[in-house]
LUMBAZA-549269 format. One record per residue: residue number from 1; residue in one letter; x, y, z of N, C-alpha, C in turn. Coordinates in steps of 0.05 Angstrom, whole numbers, padded with zeros to 5 digits, always signed. Example, Ala and Ser with C-alpha at 12.3 -4.5 7.8 and 13.67 -1.06 7.14 Angstrom:
REM LUMBAZA-549269
<1 a <+00264 -00114 +00156> <+00246 -00090 +00156> <+00264 -00066 +00156>>
<2 s <+00257 -00045 +00142> <+00273 -00021 +00143> <+00258 +00001 +00157>>
This chain:
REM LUMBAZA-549269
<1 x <+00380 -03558 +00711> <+00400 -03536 +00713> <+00403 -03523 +00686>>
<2 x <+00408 -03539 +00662> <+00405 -03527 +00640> <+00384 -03508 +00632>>
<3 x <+00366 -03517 +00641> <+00331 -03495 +00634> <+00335 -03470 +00647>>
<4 x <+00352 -03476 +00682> <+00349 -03452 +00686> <+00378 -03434 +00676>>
<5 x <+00391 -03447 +00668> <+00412 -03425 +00655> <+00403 -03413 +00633>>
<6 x <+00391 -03431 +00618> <+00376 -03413 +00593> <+00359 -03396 +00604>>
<7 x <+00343 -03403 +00621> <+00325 -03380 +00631> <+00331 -03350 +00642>>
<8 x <+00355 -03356 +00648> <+00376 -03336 +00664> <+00384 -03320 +00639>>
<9 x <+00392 -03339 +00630> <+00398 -03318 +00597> <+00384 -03305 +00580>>
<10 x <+00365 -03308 +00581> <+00344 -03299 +00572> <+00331 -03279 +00586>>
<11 x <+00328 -03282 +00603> <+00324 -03253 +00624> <+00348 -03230 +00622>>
<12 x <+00369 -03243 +00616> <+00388 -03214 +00618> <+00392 -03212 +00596>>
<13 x <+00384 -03222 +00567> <+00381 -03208 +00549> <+00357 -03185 +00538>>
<14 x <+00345 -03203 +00557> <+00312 -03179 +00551> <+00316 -03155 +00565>>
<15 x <+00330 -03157 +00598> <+00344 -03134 +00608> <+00357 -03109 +00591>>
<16 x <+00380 -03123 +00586> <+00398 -03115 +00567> <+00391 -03091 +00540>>
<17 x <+00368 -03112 +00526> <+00348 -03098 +00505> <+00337 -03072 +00517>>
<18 x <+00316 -03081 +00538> <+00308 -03057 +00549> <+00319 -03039 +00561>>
<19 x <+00346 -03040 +00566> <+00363 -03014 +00572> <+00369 -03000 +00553>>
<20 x <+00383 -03020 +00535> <+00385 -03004 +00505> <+00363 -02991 +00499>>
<21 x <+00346 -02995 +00495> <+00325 -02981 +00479> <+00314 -02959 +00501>>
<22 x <+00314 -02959 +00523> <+00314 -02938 +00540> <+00328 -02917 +00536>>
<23 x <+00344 -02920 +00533> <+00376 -02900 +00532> <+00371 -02894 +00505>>
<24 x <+00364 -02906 +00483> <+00359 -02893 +00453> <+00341 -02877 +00452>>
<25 x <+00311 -02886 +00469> <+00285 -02869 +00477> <+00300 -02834 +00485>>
<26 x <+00312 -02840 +00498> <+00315 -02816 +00518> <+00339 -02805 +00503>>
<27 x <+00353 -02808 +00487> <+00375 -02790 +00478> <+00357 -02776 +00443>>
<28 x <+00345 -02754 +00447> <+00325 -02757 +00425> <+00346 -02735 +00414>>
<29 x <+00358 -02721 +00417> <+00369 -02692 +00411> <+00397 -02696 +00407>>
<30 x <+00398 -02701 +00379> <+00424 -02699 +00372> <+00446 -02681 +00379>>
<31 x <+00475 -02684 +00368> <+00488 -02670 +00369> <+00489 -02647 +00351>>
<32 x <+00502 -02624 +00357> <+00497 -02595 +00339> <+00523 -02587 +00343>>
<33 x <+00539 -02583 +00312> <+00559 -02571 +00322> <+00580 -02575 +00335>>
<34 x <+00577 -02599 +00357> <+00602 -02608 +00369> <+00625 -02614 +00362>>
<35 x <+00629 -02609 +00341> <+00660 -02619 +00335> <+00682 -02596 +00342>>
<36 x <+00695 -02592 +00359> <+00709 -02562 +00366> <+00723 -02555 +00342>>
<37 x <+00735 -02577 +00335> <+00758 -02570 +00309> <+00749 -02567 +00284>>
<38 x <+00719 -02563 +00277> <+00710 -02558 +00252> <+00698 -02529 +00249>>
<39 x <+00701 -02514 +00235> <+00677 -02492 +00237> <+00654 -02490 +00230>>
<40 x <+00636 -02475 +00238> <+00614 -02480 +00243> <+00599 -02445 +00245>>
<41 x <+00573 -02447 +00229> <+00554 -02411 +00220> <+00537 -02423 +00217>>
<42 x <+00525 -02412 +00241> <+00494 -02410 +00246> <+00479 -02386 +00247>>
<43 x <+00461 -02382 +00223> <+00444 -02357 +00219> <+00425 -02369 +00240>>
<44 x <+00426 -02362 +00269> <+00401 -02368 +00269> <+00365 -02360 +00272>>
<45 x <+00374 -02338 +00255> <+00344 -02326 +00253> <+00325 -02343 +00224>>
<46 x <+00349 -02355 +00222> <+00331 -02377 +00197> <+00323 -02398 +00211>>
<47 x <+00317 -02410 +00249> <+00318 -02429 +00258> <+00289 -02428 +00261>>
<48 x <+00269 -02448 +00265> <+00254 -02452 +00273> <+00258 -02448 +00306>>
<49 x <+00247 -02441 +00322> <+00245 -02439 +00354> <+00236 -02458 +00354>>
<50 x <+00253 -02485 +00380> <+00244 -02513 +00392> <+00237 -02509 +00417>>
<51 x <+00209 -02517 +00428> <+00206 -02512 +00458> <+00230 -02530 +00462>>
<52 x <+00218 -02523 +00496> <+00236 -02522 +00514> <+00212 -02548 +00534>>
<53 x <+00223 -02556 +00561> <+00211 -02562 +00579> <+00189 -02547 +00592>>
<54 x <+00198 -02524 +00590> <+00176 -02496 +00599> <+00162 -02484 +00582>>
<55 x <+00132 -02483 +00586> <+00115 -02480 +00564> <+00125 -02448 +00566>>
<56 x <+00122 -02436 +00539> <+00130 -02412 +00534> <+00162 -02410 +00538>>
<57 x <+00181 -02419 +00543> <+00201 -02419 +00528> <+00217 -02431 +00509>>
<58 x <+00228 -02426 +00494> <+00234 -02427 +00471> <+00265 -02425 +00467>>
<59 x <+00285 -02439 +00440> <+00307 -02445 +00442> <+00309 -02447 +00409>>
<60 x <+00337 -02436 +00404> <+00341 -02444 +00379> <+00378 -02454 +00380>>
<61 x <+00388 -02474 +00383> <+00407 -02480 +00382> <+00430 -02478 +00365>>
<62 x <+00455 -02467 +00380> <+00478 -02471 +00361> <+00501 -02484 +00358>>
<63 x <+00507 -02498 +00387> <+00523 -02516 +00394> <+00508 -02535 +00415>>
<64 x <+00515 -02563 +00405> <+00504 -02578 +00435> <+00519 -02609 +00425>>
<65 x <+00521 -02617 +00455> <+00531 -02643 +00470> <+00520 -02652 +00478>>
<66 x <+00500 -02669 +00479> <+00491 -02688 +00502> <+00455 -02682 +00504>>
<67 x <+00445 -02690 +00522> <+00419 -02692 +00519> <+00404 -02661 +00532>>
<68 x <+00388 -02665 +00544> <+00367 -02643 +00561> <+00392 -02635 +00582>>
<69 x <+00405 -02646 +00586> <+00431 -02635 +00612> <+00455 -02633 +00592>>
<70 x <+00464 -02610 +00572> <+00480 -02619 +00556> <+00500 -02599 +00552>>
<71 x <+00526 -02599 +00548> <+00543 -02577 +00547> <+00526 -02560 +00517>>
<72 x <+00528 -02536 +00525> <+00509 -02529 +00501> <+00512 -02501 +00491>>
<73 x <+00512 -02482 +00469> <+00493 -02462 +00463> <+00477 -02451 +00448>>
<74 x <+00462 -02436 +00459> <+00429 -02424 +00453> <+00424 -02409 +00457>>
<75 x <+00409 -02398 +00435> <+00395 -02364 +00442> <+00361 -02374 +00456>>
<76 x <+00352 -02369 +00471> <+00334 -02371 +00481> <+00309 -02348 +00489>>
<77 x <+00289 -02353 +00478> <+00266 -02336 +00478> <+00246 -02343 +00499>>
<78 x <+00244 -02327 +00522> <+00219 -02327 +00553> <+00197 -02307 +00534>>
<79 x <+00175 -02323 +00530> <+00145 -02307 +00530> <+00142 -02299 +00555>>
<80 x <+00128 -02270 +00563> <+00125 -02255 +00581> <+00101 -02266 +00603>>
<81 x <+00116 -02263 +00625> <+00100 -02264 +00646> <+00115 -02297 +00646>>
<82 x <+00135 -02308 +00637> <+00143 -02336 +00647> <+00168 -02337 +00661>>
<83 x <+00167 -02367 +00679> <+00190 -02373 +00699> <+00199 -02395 +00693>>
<84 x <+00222 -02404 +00689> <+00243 -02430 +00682> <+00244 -02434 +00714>>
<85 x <+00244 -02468 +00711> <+00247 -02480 +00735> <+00267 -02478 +00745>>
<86 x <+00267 -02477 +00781> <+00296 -02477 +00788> <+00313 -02499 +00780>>
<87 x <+00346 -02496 +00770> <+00359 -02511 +00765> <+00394 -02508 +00766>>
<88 x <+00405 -02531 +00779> <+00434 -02518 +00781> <+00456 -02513 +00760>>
<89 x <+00478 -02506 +00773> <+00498 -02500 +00747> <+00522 -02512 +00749>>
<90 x <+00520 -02540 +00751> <+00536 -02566 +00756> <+00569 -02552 +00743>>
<91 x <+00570 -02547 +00714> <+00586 -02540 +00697> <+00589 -02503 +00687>>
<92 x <+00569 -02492 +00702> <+00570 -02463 +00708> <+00547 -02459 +00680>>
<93 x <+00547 -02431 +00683> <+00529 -02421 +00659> <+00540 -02397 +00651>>
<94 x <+00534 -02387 +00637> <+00542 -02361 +00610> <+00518 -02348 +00599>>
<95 x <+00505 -02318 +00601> <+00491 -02316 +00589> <+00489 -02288 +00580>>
<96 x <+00473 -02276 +00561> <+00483 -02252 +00547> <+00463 -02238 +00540>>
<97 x <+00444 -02210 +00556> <+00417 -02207 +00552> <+00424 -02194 +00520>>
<98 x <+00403 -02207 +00503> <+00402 -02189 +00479> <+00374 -02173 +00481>>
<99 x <+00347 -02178 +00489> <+00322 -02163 +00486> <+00306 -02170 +00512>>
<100 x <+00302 -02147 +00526> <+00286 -02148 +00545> <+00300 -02144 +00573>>
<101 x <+00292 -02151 +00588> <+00295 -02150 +00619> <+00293 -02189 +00628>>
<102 x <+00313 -02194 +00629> <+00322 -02228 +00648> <+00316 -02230 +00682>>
<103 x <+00308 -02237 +00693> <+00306 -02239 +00719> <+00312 -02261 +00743>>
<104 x <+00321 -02264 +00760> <+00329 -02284 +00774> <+00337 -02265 +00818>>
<105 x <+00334 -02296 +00832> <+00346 -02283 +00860> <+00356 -02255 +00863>>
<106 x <+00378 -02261 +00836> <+00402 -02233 +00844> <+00398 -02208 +00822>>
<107 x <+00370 -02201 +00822> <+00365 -02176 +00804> <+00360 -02188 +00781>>
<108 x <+00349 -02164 +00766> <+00345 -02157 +00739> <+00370 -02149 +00724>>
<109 x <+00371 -02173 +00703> <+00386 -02158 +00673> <+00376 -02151 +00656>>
<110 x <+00381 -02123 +00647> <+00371 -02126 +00620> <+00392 -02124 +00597>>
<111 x <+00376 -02117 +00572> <+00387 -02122 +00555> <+00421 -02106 +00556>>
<112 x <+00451 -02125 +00543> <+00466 -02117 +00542> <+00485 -02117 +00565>>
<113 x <+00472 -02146 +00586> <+00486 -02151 +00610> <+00492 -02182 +00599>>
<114 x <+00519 -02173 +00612> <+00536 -02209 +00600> <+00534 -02215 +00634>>
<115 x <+00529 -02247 +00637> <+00530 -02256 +00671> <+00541 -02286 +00658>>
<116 x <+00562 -02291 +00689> <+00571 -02322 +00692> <+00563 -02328 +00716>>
<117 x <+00546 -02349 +00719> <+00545 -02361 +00745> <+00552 -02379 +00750>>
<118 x <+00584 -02390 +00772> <+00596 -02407 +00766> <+00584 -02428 +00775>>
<119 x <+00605 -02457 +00769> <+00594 -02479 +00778> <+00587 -02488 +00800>>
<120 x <+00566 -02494 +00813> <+00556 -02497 +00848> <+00533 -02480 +00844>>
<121 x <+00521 -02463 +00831> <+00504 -02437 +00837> <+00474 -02452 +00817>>
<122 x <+00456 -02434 +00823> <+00426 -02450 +00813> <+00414 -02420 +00825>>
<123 x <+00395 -02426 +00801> <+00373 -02402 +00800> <+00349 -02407 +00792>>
<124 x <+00331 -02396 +00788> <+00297 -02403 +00776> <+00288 -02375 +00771>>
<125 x <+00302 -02371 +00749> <+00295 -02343 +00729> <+00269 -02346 +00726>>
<126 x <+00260 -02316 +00714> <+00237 -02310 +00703> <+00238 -02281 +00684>>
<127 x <+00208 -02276 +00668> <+00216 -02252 +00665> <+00193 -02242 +00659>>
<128 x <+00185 -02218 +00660> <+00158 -02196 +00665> <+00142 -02196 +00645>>
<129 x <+00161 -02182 +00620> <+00155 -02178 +00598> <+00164 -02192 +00573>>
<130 x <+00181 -02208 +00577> <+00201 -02225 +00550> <+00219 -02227 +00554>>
<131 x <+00234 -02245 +00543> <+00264 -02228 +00531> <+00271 -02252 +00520>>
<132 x <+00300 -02249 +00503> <+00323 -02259 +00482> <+00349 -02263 +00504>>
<133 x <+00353 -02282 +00499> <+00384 -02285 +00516> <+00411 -02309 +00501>>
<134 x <+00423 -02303 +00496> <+00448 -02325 +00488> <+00459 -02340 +00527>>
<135 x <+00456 -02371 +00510> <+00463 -02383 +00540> <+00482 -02398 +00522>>
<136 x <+00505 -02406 +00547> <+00518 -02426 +00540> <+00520 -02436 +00572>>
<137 x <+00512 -02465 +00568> <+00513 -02489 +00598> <+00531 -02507 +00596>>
<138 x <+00544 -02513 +00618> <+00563 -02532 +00623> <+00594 -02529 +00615>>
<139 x <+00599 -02509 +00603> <+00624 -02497 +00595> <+00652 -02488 +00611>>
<140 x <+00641 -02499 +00643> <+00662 -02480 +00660> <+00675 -02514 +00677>>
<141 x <+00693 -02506 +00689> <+00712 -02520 +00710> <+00702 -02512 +00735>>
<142 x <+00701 -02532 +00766> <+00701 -02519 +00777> <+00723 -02516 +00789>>
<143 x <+00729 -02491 +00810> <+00756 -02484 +00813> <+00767 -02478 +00840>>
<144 x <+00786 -02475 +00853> <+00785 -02475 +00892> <+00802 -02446 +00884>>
<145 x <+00796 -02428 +00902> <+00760 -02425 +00911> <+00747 -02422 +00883>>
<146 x <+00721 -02423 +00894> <+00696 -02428 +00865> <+00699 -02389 +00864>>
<147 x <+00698 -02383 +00837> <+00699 -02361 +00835> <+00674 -02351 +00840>>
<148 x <+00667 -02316 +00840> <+00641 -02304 +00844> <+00630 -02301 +00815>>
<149 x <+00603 -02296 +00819> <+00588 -02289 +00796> <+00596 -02264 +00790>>
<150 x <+00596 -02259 +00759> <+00610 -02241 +00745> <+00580 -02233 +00731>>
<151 x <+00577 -02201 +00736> <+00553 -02188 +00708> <+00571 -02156 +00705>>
<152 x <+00570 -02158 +00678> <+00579 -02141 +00679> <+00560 -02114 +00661>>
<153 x <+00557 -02095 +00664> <+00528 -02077 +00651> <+00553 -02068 +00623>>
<154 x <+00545 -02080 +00597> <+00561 -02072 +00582> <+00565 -02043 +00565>>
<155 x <+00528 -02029 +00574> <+00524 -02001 +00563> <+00523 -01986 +00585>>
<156 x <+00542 -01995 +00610> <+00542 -01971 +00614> <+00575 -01946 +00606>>
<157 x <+00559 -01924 +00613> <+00565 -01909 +00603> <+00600 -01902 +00610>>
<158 x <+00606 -01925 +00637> <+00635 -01922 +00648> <+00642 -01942 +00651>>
<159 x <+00630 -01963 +00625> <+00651 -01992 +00616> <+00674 -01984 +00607>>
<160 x <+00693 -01995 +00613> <+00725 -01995 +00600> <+00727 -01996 +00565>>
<161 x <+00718 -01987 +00550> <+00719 -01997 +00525> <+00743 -01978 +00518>>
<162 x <+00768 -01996 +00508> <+00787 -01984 +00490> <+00789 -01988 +00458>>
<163 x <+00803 -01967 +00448> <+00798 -01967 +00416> <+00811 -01978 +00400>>
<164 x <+00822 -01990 +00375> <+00846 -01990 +00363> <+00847 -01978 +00342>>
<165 x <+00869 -01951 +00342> <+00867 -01936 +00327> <+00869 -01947 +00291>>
<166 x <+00882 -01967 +00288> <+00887 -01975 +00260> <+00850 -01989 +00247>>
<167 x <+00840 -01996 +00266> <+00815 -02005 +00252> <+00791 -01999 +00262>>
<168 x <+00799 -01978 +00283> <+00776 -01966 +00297> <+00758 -01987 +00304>>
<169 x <+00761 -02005 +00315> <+00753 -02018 +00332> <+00754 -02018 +00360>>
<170 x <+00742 -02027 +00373> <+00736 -02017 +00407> <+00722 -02047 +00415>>
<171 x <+00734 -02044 +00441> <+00747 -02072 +00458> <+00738 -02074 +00488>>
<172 x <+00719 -02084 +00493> <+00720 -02078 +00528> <+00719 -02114 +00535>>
<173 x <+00742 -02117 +00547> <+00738 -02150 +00560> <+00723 -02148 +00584>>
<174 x <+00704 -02169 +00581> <+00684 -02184 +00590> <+00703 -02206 +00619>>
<175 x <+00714 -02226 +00611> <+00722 -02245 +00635> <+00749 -02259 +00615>>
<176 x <+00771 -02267 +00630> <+00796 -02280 +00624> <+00793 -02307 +00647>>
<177 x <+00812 -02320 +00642> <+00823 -02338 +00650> <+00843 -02357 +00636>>
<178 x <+00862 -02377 +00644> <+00890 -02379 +00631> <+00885 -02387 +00596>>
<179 x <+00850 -02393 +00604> <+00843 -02421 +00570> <+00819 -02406 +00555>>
<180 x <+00817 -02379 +00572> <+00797 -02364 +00543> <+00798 -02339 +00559>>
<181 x <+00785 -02326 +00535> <+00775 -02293 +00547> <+00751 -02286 +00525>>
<182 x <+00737 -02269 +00540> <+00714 -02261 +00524> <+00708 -02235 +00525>>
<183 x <+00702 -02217 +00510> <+00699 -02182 +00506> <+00674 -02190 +00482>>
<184 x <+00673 -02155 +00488> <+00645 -02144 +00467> <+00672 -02130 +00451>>
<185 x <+00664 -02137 +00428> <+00673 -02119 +00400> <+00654 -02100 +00383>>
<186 x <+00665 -02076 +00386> <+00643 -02055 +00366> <+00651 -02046 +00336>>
<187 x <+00645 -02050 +00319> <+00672 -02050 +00284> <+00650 -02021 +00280>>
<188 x <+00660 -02001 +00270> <+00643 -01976 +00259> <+00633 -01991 +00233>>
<189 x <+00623 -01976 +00213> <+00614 -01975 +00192> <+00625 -01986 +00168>>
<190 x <+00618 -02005 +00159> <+00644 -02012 +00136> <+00666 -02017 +00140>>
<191 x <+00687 -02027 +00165> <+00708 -02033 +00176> <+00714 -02061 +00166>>
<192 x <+00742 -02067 +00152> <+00748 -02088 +00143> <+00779 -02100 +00169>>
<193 x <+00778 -02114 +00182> <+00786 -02123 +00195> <+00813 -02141 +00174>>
<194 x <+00840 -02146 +00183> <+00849 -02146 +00166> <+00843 -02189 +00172>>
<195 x <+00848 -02201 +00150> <+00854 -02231 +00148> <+00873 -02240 +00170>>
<196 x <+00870 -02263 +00186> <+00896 -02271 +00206> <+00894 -02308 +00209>>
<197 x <+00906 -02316 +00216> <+00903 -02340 +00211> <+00900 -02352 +00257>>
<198 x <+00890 -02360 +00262> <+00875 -02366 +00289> <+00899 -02381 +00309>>
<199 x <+00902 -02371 +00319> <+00927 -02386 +00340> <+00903 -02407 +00359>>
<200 x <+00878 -02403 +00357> <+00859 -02413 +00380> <+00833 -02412 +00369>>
<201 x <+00816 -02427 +00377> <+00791 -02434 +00371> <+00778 -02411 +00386>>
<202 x <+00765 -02393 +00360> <+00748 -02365 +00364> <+00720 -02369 +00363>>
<203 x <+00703 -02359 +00373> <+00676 -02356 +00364> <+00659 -02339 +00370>>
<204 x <+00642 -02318 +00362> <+00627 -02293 +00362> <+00593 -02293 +00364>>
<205 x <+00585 -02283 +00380> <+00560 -02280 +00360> <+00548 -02246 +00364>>
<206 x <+00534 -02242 +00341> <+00528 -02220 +00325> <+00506 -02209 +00333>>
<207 x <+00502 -02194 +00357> <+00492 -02174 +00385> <+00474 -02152 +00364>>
<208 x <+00486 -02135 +00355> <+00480 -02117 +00334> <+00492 -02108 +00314>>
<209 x <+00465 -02087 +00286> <+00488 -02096 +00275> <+00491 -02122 +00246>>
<210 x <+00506 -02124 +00235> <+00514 -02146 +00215> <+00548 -02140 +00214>>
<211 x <+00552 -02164 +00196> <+00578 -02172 +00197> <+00575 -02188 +00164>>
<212 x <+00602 -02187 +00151> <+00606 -02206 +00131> <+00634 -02219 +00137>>
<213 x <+00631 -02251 +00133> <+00646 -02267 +00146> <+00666 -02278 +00119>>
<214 x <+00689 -02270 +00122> <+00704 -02285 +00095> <+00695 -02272 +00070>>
<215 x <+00687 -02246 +00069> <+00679 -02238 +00043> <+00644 -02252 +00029>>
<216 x <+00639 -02265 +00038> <+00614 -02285 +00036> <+00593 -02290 +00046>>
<217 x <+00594 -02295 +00073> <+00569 -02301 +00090> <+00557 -02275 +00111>>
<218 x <+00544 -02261 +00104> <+00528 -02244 +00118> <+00508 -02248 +00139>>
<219 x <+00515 -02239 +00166> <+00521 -02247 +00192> <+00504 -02228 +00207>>
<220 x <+00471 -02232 +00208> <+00456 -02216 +00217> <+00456 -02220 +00254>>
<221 x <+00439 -02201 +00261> <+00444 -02203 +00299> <+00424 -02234 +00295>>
<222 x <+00447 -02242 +00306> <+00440 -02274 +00329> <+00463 -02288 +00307>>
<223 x <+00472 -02288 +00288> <+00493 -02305 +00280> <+00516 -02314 +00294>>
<224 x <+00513 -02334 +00298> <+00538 -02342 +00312> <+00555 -02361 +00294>>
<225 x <+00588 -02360 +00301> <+00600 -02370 +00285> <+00637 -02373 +00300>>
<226 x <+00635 -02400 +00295> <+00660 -02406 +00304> <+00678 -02422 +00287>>
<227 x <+00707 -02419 +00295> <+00733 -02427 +00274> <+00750 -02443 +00289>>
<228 x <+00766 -02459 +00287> <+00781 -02475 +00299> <+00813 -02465 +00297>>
<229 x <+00828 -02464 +00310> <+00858 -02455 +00306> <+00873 -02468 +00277>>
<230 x <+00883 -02449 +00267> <+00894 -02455 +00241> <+00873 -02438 +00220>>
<231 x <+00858 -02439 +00222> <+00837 -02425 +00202> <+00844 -02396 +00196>>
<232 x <+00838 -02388 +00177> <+00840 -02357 +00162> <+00823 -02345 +00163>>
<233 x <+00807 -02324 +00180> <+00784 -02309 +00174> <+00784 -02276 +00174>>
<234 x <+00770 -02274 +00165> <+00767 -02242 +00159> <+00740 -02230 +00163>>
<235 x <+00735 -02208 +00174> <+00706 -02204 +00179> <+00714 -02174 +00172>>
<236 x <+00682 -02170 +00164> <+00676 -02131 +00153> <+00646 -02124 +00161>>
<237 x <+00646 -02111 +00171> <+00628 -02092 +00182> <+00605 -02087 +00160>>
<238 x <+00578 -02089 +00171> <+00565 -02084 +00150> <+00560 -02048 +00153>>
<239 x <+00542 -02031 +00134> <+00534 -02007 +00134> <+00528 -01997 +00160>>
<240 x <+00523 -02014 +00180> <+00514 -01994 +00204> <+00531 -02008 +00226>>
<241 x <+00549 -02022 +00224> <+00570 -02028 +00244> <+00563 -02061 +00253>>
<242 x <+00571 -02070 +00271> <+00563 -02085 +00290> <+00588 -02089 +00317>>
<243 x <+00564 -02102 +00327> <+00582 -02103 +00358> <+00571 -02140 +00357>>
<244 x <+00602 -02153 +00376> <+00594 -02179 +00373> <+00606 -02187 +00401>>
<245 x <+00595 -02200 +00404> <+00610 -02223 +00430> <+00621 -02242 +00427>>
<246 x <+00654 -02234 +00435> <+00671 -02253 +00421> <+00678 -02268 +00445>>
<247 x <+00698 -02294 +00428> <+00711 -02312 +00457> <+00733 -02321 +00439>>
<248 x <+00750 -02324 +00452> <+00779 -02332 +00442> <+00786 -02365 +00462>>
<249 x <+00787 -02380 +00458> <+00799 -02406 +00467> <+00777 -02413 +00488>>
<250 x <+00772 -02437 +00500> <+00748 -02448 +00508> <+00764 -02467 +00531>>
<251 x <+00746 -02462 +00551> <+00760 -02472 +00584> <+00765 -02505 +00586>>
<252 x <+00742 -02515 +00568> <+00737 -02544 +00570> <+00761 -02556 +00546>>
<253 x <+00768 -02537 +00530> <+00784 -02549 +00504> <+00806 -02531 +00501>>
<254 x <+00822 -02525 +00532> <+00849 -02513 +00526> <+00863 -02513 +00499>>
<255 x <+00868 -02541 +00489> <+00892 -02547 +00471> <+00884 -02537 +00441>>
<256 x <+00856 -02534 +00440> <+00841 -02516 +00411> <+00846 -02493 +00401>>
């Protein structure tokens, strides 16, 4: 009886081992960024592009959680003539054409179409000729009833964009809900935005265009950059304007 208790033990330690080291195998992709309450600027045109699962697409990360299924975001680059596997949107998706024409079931986006497809929905995009897109996965609740997919065409020519006369800035919201909202921001030319200190965890990224962040960090298209509530920031327009895609408070992290 003794032999076989040892033996017993010894089997579920080797078990044991080989789970562990399974689960270490497979979590290869660290964390990026995840800390909500820290801030965080990512140039990322200084990134190296990381494939992807799909030969010819391509990813350069700026927030992520978790592994290959991971709350996440990324600007993501489709070489032309390719299709991403179908796949669902357990936690919804977010995405934001910056170059090219996007494609999926429900039409063509192109560039300058923001889309949410909420949680329950799955697609198997593709695209003709290329394209650039900002994704963010896993980011949503789901909700009774599950809401509809939201695209909204941001150039066209009878988007809602309002102005504010003190900084000439112009505003068209994108999607609300009680724990965030998200709009395109357009700053003219040299526009100094005044300093404010963050009631809520903000974060942007830089569509067209440049931006200088805090007097310091110059904020070319694809920069993204986020602040945590309490923080002081200030942004200025570089020589030819920019327009950014902002978000004010985050669905998964009300209390930020």
């Amino acid at each position: 009886l003794k032999l076989q208790f040892l033996y017993l033990i010894g089997m579920l330690s080797r078990t044991f081992r080989r789970a562990a080291a399974s689960t270490q195998a497979r979590r290869i992709m660290p964390d990026i960024n995840a800390d909500v309450a820290q801030p965080a600027v990512v140039i990322s045109s200084e990134q190296p592009w990381a494939p992807s699962p799909v030969e010819g697409v391509f990813r350069r990360y700026l927030e992520r959680q978790g592994d290959e299924e991971a709350r996440a975001a990324t600007i993501v680059k489709f070489a032309p003539g390719k299709k991403f596997t179908r796949h669902p949107h357990e936690l919804g998706e977010e995405f934001f054409i910056m170059e090219g024409v996007f494609s999926d079931h429900d039409g063509d986006f192109k560039a300058g179409t923001y889309c949410r497809n909420p949680p329950g929905t799955a697609h198997e995009p593709w695209t003709e000729d290329g394209c650039v897109l900002f994704v963010r996965l896993r980011q949503m609740r789901r909700t009774t009833p599950q809401e509809d997919k939201l695209v909204v065409q941001t150039a066209d020519p009878a988007a809602a964009w309002s102005a504010d006369p003190a900084t000439g800035a112009r505003t068209l919201p994108l999607y609300s809900n009680a724990a965030e909202s998200v709009a395109m921001v357009q700053l003219p030319p040299a526009a100094a935005l005044p300093e404010r200190e963050l009631s809520r965890v903000e974060e942007s990224l830089v569509v067209a265009g440049d931006a200088v962040l805090n007097g310091a960090t110059v904020c070319p298209v694809g920069a993204w950059f986020r602040h945590p509530k309490g923080h002081r920031v200030q942004l200025t327009s570089g020589a030819s304007g920019c327009t950014l895609l902002h978000r004010v408070g985050r669905t998964l992290d009300p209390d930020m």
